[in-house]
C-alpha positions in Angstrom: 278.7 280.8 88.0 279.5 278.0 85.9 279.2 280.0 82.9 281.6 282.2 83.6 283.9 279.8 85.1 284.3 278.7 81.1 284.1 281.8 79.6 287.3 282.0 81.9 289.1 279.2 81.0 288.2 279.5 77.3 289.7 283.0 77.2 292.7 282.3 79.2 293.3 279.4 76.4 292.6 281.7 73.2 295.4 284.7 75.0 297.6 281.7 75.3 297.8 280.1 72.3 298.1 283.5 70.5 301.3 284.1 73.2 302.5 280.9 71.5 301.7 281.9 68.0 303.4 285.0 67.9 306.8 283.3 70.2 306.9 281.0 67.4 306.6 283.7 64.5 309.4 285.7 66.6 311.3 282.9 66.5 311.4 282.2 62.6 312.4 286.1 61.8 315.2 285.9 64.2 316.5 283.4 62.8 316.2 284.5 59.2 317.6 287.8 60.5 320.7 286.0 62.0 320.8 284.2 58.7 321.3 287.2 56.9 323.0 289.2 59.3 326.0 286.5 59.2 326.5 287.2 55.4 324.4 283.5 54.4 321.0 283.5 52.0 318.0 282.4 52.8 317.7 279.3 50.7 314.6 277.6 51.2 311.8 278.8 53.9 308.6 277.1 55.0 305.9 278.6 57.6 302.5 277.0 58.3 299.6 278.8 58.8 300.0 279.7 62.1 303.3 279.8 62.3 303.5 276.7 64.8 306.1 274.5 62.6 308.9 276.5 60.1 311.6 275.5 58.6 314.3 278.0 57.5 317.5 277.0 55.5 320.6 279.2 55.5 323.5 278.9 53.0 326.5 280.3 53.9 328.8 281.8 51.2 
């Protein structure tokens, strides 16, 4: 019972944590897309591997 109690919990954390991953990846192309869709240029854009930190710089012009 214990067993599966873990193999449980441990697959509720992996569905989780790849919710969060692809939220955060979401996140980033929206706001390039809004970047571009306001007439800017993507200047400077920086993802980690999974996506968890990014950094996207628009310049307007």
């Amino acid at each position: 019972m214990k067993k599966r109690k873990w193999k449980a919990v441990g697959f509720i954390l992996m569905i989780s944590a790849a919710i969060a991953v692809a939220s955060s990846y979401y996140g980033f192309k929206e706001a390039e897309a809004s970047c571009l869709k306001s007439g800017g240029t993507v200047v400077e854009k920086d993802v980690s591997l999974l996506a968890f930190h990014w950094k996207l710089s628009c310049e307007q012009g």
